[in-house]
Biotite code that builds the C-alpha atoms (Angstrom):
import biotite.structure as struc

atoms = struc.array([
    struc.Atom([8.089, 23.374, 38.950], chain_id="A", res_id=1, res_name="UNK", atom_name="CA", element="C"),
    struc.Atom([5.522, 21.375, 40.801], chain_id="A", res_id=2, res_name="UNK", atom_name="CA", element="C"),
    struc.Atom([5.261, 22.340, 44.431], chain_id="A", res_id=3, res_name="UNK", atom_name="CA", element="C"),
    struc.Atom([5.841, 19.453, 46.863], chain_id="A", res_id=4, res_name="UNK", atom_name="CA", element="C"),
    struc.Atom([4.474, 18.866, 49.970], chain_id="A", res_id=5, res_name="UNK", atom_name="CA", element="C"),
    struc.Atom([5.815, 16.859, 53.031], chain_id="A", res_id=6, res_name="UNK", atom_name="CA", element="C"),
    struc.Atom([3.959, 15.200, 55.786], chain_id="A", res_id=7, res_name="UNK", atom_name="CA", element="C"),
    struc.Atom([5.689, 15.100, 58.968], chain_id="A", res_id=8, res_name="UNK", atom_name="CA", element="C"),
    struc.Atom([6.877, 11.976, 59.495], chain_id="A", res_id=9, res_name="UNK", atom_name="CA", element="C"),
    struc.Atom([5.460, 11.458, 63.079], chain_id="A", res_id=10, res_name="UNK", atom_name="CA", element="C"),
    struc.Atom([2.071, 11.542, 61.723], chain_id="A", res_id=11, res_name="UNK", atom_name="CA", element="C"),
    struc.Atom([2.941, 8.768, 58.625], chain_id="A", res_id=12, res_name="UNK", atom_name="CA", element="C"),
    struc.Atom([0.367, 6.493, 61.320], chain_id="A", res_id=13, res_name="UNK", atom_name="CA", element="C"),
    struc.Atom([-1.887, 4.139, 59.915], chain_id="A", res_id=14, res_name="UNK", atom_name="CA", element="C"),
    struc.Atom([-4.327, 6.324, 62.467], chain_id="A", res_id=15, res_name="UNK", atom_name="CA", element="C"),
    struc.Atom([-3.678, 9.441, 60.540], chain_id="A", res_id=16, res_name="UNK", atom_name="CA", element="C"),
    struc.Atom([-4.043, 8.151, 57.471], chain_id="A", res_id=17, res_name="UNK", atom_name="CA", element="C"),
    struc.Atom([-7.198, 6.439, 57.965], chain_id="A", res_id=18, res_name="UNK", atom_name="CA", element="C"),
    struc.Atom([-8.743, 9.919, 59.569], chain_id="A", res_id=19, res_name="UNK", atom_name="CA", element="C"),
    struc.Atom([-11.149, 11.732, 57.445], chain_id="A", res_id=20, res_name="UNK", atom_name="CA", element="C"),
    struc.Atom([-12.389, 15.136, 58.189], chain_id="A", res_id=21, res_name="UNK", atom_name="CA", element="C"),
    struc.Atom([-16.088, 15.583, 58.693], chain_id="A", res_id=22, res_name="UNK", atom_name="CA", element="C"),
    struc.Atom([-16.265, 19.402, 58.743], chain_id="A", res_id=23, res_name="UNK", atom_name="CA", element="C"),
    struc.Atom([-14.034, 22.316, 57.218], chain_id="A", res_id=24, res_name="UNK", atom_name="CA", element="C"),
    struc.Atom([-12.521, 22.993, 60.683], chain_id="A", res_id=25, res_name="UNK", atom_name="CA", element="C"),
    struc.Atom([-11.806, 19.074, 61.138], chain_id="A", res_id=26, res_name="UNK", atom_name="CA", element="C"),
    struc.Atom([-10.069, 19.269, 57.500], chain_id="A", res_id=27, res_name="UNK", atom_name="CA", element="C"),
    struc.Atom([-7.903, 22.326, 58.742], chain_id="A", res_id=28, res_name="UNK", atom_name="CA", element="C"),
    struc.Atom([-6.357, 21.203, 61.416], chain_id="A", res_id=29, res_name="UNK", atom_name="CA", element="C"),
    struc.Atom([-5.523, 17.755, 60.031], chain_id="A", res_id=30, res_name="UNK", atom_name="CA", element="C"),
    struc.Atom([-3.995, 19.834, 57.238], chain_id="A", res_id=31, res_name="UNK", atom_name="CA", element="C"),
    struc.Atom([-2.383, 22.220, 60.247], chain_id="A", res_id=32, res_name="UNK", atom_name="CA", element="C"),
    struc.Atom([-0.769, 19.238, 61.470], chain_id="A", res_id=33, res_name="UNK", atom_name="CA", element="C"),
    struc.Atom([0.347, 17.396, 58.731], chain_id="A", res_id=34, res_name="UNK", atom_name="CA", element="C"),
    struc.Atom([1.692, 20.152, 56.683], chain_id="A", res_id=35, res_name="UNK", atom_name="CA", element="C"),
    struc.Atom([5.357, 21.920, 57.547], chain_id="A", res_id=36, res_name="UNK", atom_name="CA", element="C"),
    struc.Atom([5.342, 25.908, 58.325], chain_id="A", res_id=37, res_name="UNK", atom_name="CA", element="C"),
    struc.Atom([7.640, 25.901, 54.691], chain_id="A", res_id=38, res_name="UNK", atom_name="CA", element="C"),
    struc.Atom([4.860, 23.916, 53.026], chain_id="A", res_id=39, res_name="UNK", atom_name="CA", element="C"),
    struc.Atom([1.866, 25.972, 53.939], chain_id="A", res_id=40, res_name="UNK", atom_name="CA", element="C"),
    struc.Atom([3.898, 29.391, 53.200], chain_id="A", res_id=41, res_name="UNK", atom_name="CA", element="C"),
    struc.Atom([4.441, 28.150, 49.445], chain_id="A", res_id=42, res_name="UNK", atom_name="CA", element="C"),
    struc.Atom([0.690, 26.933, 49.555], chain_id="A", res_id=43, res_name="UNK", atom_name="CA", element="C"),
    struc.Atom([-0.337, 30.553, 50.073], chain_id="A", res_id=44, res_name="UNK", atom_name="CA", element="C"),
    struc.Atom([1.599, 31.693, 47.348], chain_id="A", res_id=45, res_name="UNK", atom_name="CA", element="C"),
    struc.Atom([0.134, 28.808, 44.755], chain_id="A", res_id=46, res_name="UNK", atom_name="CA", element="C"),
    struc.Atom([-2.584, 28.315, 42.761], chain_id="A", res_id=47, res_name="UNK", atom_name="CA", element="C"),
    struc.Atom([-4.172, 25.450, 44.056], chain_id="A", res_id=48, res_name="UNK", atom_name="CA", element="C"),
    struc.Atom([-4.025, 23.681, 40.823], chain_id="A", res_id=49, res_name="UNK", atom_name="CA", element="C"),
    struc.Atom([-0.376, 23.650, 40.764], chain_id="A", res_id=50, res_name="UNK", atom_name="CA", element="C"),
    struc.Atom([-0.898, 21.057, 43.891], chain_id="A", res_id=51, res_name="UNK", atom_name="CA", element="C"),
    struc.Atom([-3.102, 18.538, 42.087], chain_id="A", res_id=52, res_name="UNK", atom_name="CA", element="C"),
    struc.Atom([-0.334, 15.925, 41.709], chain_id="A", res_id=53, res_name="UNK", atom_name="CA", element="C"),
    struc.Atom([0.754, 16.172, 44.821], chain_id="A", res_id=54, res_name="UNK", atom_name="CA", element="C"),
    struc.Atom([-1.422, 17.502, 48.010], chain_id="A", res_id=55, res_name="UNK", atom_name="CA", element="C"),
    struc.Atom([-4.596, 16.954, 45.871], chain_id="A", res_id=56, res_name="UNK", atom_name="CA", element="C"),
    struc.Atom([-3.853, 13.300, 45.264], chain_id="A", res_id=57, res_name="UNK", atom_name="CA", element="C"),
    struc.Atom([-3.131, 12.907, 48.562], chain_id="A", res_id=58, res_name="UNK", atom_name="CA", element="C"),
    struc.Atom([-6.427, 14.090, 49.469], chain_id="A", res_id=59, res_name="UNK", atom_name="CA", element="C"),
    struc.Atom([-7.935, 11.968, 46.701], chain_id="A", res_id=60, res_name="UNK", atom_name="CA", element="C"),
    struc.Atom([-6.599, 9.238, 48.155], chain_id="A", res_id=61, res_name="UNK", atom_name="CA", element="C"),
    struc.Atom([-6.989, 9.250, 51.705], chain_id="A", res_id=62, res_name="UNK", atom_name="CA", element="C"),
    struc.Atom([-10.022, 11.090, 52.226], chain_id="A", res_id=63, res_name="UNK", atom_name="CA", element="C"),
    struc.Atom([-12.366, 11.005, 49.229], chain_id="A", res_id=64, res_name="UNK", atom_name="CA", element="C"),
    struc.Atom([-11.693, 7.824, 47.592], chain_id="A", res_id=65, res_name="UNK", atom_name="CA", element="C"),
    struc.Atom([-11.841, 5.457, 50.681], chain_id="A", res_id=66, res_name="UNK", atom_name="CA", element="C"),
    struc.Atom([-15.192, 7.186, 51.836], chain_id="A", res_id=67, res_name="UNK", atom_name="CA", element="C"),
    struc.Atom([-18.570, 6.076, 50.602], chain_id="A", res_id=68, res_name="UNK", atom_name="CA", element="C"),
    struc.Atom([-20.648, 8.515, 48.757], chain_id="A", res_id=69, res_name="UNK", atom_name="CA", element="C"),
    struc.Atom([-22.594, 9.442, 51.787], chain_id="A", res_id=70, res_name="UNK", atom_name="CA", element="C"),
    struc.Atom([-19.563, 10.905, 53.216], chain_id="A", res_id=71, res_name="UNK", atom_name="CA", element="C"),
    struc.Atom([-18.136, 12.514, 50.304], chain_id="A", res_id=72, res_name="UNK", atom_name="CA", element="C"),
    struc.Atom([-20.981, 14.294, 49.987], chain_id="A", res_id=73, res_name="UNK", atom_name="CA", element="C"),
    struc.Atom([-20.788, 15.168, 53.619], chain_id="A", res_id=74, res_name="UNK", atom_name="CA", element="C"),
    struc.Atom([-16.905, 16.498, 53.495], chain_id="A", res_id=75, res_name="UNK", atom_name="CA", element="C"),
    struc.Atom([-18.346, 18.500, 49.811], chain_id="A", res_id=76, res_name="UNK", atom_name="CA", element="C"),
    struc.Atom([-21.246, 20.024, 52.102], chain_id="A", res_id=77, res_name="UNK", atom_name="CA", element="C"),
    struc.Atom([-19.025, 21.029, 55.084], chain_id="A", res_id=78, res_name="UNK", atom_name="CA", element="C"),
    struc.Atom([-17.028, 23.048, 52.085], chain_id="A", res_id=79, res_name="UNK", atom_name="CA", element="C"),
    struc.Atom([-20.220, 24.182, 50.710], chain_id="A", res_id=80, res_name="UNK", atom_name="CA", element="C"),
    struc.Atom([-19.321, 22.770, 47.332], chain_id="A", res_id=81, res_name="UNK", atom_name="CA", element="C"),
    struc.Atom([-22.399, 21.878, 44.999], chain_id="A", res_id=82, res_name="UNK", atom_name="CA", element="C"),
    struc.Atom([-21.553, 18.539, 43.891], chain_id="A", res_id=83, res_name="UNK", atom_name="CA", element="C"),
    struc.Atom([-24.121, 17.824, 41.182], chain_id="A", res_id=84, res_name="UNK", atom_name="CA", element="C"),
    struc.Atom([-22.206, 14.756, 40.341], chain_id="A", res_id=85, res_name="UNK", atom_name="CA", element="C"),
    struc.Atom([-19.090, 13.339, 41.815], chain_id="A", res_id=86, res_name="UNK", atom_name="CA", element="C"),
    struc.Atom([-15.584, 14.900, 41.073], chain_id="A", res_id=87, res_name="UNK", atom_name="CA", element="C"),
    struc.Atom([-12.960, 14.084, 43.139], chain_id="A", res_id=88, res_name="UNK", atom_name="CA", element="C"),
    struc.Atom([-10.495, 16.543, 40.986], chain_id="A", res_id=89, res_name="UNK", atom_name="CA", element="C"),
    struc.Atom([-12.697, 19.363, 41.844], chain_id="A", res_id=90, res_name="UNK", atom_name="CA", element="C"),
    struc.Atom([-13.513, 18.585, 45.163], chain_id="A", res_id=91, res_name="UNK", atom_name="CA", element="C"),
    struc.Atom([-9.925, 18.290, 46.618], chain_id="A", res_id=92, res_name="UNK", atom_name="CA", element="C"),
    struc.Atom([-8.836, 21.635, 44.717], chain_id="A", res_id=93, res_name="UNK", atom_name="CA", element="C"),
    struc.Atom([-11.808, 23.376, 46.667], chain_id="A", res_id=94, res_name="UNK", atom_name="CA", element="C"),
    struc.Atom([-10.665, 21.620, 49.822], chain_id="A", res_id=95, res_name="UNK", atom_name="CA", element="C"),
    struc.Atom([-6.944, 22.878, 48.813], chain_id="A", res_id=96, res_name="UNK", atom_name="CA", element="C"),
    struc.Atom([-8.388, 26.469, 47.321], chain_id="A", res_id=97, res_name="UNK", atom_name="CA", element="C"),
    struc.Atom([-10.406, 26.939, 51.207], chain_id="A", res_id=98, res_name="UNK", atom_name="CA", element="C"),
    struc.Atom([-7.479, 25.908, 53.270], chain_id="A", res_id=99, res_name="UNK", atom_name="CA", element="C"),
    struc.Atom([-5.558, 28.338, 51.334], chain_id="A", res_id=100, res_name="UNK", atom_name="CA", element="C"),
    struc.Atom([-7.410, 31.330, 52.354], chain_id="A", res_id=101, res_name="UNK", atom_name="CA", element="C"),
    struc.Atom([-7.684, 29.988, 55.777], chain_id="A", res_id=102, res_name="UNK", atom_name="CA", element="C"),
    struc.Atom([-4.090, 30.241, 56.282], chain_id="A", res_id=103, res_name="UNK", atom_name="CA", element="C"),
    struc.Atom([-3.907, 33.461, 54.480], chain_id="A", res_id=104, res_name="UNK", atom_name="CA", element="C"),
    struc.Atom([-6.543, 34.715, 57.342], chain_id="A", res_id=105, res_name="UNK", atom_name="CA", element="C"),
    struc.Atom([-3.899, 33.023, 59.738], chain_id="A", res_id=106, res_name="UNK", atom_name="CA", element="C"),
    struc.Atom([-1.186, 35.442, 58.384], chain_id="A", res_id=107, res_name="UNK", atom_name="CA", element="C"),
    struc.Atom([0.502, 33.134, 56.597], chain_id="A", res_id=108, res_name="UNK", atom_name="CA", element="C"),
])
C-alpha cells in the first residue's frame, strides 16, 4: 500500500502553496504545518521512497519545479545534497529522507 498524505485543509491557500523553503529549518516547519500528527507518525515508520507518488510529487511540484535553477540549487544546498546535475526525484526523497529523521529526533 502506498502511504498517503493529507494537507490540512486550512493551509490549501494559494499563499501556502506558492511558499518555498529556503533553508532545511524553513522546509520543516512548512512540512510541520502542513502535515497531520497521523501523517508524520506513518512517515517515521516509511521508507521515504514509498512516498514518491505522493508527498514527493507534491514537493516536486510546488517547490522544485516552479523554482528556477538558482533556487533549486539553493533548497539542494540548505540539505547539503550534491547535485551534480538536476534530479528532482532525488532531491525531494532527500528532502523527505531529512525531515524523517527530524521528526524521529522530535520523538515521533
Amino acid at each position: 500500500m502506498i502511504p498517503r498524505f493529507s494537507i490540512k485543509r486550512q493551509l490549501k491557500t494559494k499563499e501556502m502553496e506558492t511558499k518555498i523553503p529556503q533553508t532545511k529549518q524553513e522546509a520543516f516547519a512548512l512540512l510541520d504545518e502542513m502535515l497531520s500528527e497521523k501523517d508524520k507518525s506513518e512517515l517515521v515508520k516509511s521508507d521515504p521512497i514509498d512516498y514518491h507518488f505522493s508527498l514527493g510529487m507534491w514537493i516536486r511540484n510546488n517547490w522544485i519545479y516552479e523554482q528556477e535553477e538558482e533556487n533549486v540549487k539553493r533548497l539542494a544546498n540548505a540539505f547539503r545534497i550534491e547535485m551534480l546535475f538536476f534530479d528532482a526525484d532525488g532531491l525531494s526523497e532527500k528532502i523527505i529522507e531529512y525531515y524523517q529523521r527530524y521528526l524521529k529526533r522530535k520523538g515521533l
